[in-house]
HTML snippet that shows the backbone in 3Dmol.js (N, CA, C, O; Angstrom):
<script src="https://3Dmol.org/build/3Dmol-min.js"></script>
<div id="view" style="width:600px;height:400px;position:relative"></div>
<script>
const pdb = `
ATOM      1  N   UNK A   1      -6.522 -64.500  13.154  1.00  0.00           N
ATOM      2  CA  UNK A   1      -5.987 -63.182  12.877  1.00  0.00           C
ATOM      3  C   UNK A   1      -4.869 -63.326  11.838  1.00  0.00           C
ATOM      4  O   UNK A   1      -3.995 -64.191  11.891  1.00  0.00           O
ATOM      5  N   UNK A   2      -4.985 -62.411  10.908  1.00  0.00           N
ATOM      6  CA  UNK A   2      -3.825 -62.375   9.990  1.00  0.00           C
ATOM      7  C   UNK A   2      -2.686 -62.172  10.480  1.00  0.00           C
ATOM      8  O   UNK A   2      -2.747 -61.647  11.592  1.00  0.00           O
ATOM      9  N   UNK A   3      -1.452 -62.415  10.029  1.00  0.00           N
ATOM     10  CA  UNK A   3      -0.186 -62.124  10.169  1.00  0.00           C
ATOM     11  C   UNK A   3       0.065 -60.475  10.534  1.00  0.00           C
ATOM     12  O   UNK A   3       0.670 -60.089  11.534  1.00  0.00           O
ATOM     13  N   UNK A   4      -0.744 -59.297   9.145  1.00  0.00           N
ATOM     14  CA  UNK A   4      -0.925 -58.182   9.363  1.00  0.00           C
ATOM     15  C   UNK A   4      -1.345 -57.330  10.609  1.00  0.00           C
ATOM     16  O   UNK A   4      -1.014 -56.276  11.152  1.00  0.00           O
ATOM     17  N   UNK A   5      -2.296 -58.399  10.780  1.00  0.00           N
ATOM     18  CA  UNK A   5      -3.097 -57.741  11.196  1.00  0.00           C
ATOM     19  C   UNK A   5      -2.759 -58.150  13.193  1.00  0.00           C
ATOM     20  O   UNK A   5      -2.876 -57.324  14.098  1.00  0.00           O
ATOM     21  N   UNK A   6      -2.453 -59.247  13.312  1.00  0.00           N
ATOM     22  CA  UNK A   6      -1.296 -59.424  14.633  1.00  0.00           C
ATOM     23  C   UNK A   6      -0.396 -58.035  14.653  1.00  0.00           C
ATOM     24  O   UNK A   6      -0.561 -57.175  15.518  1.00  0.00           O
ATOM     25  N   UNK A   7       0.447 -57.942  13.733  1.00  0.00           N
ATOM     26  CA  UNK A   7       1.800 -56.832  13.918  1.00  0.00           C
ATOM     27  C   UNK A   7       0.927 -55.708  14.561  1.00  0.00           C
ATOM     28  O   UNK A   7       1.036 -55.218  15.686  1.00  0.00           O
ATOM     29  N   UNK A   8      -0.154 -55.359  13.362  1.00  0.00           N
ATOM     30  CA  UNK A   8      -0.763 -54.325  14.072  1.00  0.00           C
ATOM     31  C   UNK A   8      -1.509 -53.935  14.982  1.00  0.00           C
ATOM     32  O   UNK A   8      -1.986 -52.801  15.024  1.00  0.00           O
ATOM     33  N   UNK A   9      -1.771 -55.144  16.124  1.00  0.00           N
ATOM     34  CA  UNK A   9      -2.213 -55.009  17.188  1.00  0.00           C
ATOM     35  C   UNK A   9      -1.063 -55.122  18.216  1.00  0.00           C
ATOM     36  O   UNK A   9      -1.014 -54.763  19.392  1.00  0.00           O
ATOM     37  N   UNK A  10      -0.207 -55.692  17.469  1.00  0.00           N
ATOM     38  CA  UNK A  10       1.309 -55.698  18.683  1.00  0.00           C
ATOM     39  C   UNK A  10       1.429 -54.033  18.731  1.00  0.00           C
ATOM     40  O   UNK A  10       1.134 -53.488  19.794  1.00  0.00           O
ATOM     41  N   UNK A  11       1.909 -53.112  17.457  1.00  0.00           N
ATOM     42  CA  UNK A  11       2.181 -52.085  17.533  1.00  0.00           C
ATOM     43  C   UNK A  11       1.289 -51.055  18.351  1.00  0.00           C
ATOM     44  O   UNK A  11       1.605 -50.020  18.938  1.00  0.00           O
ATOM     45  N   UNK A  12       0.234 -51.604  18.212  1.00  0.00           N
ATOM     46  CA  UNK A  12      -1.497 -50.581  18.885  1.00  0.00           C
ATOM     47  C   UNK A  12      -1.089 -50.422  20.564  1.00  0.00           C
ATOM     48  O   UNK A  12      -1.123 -49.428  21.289  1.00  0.00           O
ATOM     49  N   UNK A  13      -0.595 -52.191  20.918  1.00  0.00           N
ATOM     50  CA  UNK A  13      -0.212 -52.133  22.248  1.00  0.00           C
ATOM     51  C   UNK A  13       0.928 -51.468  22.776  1.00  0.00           C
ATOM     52  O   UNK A  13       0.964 -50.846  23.837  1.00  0.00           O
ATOM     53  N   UNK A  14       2.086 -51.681  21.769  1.00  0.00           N
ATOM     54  CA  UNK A  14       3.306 -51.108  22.292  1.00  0.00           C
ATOM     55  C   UNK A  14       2.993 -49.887  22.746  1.00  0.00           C
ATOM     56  O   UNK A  14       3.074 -49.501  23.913  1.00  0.00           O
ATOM     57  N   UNK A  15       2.567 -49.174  21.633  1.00  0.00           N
ATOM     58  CA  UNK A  15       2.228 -47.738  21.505  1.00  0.00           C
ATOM     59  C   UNK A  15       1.101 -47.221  23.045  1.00  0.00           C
ATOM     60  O   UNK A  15       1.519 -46.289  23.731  1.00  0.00           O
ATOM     61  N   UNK A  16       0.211 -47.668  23.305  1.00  0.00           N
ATOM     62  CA  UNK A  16      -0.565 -47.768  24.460  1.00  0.00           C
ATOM     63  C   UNK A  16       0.428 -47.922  25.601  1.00  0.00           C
ATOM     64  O   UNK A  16       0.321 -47.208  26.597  1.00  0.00           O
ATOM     65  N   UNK A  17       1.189 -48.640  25.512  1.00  0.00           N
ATOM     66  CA  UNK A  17       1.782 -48.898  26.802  1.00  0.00           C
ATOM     67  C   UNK A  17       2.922 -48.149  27.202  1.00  0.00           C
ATOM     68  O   UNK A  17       3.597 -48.277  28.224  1.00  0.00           O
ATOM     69  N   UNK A  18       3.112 -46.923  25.755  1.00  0.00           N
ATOM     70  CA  UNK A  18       4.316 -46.240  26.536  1.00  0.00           C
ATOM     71  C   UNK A  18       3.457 -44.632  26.782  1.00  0.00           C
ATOM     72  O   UNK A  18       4.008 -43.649  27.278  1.00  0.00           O
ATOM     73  N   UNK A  19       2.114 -44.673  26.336  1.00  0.00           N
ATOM     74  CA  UNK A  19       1.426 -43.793  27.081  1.00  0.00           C
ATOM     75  C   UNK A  19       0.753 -43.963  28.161  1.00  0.00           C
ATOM     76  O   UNK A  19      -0.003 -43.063  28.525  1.00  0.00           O
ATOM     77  N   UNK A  20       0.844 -44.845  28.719  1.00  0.00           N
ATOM     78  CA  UNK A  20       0.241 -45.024  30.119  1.00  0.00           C
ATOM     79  C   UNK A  20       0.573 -44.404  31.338  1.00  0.00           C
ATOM     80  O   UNK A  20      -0.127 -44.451  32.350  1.00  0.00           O
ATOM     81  N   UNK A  21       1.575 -43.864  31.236  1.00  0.00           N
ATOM     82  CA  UNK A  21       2.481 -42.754  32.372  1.00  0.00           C
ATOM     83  C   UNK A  21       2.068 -41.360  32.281  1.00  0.00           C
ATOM     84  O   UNK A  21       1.860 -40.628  33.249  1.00  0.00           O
ATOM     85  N   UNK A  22       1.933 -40.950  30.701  1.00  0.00           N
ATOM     86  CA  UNK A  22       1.087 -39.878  30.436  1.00  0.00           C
ATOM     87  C   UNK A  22      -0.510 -39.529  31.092  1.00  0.00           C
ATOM     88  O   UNK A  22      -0.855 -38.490  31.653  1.00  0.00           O
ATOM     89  N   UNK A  23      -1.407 -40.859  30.796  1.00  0.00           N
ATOM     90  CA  UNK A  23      -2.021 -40.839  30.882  1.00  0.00           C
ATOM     91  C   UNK A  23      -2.604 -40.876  32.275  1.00  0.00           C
ATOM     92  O   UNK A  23      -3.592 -40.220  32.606  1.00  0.00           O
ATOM     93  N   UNK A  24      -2.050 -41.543  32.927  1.00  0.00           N
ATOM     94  CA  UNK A  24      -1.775 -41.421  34.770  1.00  0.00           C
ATOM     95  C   UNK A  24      -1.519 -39.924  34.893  1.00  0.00           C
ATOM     96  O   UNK A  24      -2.212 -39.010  35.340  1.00  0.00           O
ATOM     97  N   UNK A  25      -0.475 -39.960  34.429  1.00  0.00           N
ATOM     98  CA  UNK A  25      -0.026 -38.158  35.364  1.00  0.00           C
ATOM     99  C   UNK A  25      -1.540 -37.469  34.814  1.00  0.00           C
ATOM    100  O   UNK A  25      -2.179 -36.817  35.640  1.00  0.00           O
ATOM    101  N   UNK A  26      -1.980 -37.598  33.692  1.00  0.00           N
ATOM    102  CA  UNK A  26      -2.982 -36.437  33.589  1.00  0.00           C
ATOM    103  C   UNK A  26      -4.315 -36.500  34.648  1.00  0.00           C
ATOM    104  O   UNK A  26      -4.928 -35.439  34.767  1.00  0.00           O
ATOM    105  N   UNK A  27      -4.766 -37.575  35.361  1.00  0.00           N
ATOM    106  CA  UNK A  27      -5.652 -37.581  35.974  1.00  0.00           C
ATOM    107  C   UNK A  27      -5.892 -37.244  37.394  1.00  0.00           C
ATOM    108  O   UNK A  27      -6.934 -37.508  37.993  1.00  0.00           O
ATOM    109  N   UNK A  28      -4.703 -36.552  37.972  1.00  0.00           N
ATOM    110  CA  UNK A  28      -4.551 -35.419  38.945  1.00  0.00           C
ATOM    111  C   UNK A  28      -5.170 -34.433  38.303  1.00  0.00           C
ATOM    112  O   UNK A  28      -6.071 -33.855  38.911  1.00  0.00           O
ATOM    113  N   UNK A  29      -4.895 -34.088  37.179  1.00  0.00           N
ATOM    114  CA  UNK A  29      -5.202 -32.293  36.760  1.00  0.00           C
ATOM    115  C   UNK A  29      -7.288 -32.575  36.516  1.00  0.00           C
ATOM    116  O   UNK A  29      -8.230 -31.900  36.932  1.00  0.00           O
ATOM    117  N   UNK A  30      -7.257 -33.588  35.851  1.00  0.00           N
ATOM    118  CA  UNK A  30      -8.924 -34.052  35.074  1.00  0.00           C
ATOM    119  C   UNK A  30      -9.738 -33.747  36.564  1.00  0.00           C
ATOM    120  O   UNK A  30     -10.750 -33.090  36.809  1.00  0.00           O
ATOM    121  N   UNK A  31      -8.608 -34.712  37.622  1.00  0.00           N
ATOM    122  CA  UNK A  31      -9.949 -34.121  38.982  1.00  0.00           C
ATOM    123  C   UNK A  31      -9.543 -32.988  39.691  1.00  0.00           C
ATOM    124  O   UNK A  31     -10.325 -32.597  40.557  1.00  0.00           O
ATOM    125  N   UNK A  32      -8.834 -32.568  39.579  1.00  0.00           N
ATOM    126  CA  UNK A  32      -9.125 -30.844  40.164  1.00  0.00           C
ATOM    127  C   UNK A  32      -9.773 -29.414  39.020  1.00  0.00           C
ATOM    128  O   UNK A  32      -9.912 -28.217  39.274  1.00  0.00           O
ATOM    129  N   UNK A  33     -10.089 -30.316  37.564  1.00  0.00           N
ATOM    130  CA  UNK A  33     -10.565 -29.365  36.804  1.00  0.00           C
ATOM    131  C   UNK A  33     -12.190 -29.796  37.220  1.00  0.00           C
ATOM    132  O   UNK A  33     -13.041 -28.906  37.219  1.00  0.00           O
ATOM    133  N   UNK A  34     -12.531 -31.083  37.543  1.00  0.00           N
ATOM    134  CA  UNK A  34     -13.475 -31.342  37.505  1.00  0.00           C
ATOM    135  C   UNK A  34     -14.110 -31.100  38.861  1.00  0.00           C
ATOM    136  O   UNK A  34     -15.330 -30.942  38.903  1.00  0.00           O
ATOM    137  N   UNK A  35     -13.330 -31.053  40.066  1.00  0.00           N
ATOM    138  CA  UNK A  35     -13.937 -30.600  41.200  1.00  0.00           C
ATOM    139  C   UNK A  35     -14.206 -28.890  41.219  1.00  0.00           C
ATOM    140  O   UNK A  35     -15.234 -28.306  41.562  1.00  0.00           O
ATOM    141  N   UNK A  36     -13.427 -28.539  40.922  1.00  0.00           N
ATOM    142  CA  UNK A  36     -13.311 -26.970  40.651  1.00  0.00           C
ATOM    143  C   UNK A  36     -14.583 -26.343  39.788  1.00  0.00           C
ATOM    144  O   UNK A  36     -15.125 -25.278  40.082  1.00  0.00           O
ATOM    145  N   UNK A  37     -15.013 -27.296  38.530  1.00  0.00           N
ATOM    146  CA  UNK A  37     -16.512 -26.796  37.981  1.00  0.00           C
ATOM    147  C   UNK A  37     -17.493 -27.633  39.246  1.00  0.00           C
ATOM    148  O   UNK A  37     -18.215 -26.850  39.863  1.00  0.00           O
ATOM    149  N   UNK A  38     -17.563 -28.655  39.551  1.00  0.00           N
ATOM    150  CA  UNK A  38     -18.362 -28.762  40.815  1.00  0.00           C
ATOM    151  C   UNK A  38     -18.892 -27.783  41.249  1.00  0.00           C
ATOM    152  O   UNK A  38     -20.031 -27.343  41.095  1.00  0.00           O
ATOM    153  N   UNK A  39     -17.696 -27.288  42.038  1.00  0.00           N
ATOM    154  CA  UNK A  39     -17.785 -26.095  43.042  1.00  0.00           C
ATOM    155  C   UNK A  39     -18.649 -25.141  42.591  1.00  0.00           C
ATOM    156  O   UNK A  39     -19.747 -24.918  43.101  1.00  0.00           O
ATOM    157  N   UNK A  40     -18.080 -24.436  41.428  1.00  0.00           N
ATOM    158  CA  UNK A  40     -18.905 -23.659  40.292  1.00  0.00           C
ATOM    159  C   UNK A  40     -19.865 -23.415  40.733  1.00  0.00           C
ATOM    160  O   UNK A  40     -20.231 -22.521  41.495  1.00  0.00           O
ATOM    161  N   UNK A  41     -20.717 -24.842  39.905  1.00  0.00           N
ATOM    162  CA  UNK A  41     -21.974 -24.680  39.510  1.00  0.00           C
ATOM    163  C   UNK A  41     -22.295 -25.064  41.139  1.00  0.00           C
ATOM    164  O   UNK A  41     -23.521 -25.094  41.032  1.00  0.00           O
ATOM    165  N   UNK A  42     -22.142 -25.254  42.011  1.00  0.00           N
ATOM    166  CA  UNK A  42     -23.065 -25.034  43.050  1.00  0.00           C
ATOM    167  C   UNK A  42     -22.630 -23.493  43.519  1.00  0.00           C
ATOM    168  O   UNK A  42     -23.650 -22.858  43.789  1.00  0.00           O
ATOM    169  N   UNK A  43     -21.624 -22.840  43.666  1.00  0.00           N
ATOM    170  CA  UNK A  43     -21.516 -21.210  43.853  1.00  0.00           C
ATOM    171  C   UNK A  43     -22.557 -20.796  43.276  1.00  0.00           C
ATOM    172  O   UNK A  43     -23.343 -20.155  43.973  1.00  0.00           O
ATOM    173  N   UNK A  44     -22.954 -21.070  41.566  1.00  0.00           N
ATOM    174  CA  UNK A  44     -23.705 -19.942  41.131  1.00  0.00           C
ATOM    175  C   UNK A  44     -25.595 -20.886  40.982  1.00  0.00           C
ATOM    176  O   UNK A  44     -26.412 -20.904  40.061  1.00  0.00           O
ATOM    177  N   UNK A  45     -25.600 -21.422  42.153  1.00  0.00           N
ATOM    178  CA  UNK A  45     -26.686 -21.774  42.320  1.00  0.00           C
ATOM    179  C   UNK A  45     -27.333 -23.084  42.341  1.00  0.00           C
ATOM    180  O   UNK A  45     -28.479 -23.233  42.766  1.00  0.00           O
ATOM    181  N   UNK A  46     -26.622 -24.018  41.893  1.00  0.00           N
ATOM    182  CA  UNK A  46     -27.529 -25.365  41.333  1.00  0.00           C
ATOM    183  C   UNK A  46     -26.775 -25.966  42.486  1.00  0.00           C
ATOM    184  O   UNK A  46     -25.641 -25.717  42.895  1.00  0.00           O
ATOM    185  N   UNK A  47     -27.880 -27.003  43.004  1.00  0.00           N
ATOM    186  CA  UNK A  47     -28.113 -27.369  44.138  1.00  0.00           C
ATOM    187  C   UNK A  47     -26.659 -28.914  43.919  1.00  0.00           C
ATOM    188  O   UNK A  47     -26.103 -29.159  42.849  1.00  0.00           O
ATOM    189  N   UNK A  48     -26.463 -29.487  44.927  1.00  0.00           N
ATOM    190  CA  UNK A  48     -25.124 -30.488  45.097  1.00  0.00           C
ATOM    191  C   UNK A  48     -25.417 -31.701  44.027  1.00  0.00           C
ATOM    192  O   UNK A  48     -24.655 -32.266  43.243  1.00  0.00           O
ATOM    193  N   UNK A  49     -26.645 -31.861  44.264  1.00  0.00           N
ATOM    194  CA  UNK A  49     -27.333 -33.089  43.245  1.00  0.00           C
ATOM    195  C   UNK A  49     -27.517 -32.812  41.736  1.00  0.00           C
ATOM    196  O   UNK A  49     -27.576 -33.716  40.902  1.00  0.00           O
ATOM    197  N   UNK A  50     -27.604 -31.479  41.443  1.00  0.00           N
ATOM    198  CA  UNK A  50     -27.876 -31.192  40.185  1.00  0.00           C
ATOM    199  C   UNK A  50     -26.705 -30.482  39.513  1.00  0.00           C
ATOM    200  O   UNK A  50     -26.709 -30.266  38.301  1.00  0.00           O
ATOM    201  N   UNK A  51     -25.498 -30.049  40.478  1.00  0.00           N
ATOM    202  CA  UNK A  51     -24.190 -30.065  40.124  1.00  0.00           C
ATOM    203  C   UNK A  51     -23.642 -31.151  40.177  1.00  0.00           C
ATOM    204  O   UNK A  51     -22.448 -30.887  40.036  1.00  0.00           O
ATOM    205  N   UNK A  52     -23.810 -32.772  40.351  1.00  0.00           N
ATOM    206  CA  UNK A  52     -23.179 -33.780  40.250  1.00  0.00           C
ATOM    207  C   UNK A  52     -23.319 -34.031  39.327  1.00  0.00           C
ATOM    208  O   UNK A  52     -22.440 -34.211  38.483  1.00  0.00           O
ATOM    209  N   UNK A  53     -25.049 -34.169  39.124  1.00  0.00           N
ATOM    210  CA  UNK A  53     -25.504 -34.946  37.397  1.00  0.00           C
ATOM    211  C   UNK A  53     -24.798 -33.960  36.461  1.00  0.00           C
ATOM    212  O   UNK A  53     -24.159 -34.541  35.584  1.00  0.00           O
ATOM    213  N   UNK A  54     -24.743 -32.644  36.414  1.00  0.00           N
ATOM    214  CA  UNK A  54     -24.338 -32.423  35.179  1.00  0.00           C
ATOM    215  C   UNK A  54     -22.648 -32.296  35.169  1.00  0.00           C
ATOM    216  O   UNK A  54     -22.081 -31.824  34.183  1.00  0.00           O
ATOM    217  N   UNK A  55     -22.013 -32.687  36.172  1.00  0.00           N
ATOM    218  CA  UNK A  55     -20.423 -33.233  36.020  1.00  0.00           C
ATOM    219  C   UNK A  55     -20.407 -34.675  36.033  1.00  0.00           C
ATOM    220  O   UNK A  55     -19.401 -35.353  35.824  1.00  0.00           O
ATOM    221  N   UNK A  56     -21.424 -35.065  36.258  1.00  0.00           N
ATOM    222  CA  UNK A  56     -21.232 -36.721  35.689  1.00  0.00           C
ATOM    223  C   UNK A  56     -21.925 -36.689  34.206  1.00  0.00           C
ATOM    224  O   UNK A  56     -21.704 -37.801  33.726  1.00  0.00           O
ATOM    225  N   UNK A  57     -22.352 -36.235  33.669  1.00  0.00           N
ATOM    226  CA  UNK A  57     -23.317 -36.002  32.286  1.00  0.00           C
ATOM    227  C   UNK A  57     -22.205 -35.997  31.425  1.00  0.00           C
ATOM    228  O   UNK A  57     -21.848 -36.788  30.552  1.00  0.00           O
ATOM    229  N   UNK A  58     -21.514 -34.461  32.040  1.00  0.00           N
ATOM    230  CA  UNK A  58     -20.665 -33.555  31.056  1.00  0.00           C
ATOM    231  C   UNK A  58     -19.769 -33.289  30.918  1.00  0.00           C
ATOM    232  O   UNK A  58     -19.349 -32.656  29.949  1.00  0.00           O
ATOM    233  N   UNK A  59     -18.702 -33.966  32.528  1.00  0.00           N
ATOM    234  CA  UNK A  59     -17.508 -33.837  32.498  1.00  0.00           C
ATOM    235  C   UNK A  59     -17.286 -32.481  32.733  1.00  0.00           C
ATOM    236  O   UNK A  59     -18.248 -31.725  32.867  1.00  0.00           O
ATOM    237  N   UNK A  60     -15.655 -31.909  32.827  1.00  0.00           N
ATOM    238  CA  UNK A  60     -15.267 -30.668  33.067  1.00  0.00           C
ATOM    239  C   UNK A  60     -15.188 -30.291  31.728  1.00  0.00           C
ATOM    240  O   UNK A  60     -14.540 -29.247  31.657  1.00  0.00           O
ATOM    241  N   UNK A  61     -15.660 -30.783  30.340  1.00  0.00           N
ATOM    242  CA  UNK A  61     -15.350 -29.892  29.059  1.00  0.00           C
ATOM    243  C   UNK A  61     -16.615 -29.903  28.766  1.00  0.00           C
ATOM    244  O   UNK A  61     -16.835 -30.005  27.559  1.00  0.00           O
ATOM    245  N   UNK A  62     -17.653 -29.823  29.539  1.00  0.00           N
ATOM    246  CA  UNK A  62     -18.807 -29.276  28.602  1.00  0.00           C
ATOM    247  C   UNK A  62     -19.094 -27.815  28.508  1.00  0.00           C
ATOM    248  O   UNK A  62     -19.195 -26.874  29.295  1.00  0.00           O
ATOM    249  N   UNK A  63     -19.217 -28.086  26.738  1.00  0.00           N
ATOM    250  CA  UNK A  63     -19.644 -26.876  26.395  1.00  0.00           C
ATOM    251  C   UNK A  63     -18.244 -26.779  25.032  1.00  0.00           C
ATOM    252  O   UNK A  63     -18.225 -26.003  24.077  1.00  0.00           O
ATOM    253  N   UNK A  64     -17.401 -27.639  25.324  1.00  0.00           N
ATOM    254  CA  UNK A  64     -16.150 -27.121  24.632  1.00  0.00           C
ATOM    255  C   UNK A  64     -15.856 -28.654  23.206  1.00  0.00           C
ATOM    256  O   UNK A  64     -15.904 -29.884  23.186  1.00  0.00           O
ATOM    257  N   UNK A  65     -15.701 -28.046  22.691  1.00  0.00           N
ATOM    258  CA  UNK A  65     -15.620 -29.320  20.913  1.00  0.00           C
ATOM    259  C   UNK A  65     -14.362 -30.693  21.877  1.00  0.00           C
ATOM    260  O   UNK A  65     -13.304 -30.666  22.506  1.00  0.00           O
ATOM    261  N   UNK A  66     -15.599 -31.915  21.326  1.00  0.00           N
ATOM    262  CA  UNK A  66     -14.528 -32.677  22.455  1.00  0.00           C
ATOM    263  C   UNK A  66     -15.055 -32.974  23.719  1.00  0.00           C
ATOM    264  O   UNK A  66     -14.893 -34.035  24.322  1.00  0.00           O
ATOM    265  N   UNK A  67     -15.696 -31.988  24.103  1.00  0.00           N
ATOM    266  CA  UNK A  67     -16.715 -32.694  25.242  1.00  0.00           C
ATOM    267  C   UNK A  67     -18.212 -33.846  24.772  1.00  0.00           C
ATOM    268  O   UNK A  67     -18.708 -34.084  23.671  1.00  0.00           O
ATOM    269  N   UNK A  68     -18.580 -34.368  26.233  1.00  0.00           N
ATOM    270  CA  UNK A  68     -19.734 -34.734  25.627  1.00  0.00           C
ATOM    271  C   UNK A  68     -21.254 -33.652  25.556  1.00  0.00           C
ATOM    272  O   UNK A  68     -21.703 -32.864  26.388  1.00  0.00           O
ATOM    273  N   UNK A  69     -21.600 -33.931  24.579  1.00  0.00           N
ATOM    274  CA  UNK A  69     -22.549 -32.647  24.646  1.00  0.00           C
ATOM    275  C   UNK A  69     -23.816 -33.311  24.123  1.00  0.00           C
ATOM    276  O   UNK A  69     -24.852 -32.656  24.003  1.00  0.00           O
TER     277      UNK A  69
END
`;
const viewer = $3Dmol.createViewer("view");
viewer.addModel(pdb, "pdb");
viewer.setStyle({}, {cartoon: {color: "spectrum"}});
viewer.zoomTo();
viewer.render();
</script>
């Protein structure tokens, strides 16, 4: 590894590692957005198995730029 190119994986990490607290706190909210469409799509019909696959498919942003689609 280059000299450069070290610094800039030191910096990649620093930087990573002072979002990691961020990134923790957000994954309370990711699973109650994501249980909450669960729920959803079995309220408006689709059976427990076919509301899993498409929250394991699609996550709670499908449909929205940024999701997987």
């Amino acid at each position: 590894m280059k000299p450069h190119e070290r610094i800039e994986a030191e910096i990649m990490n620093d930087q990573l590692q002072k979002n990691v607290p961020a990134i923790l706190g957000a994954y309370p909210t990711i699973a109650q957005l994501t249980k909450v469409y669960y729920d959803e799509l079995v309220k408006q019909g689709f059976t427990k198995k076919q509301a899993l696959h498409i929250v394991a498919e699609q996550g709670f942003t499908a449909g929205y730029k940024g999701g997987n689609e």
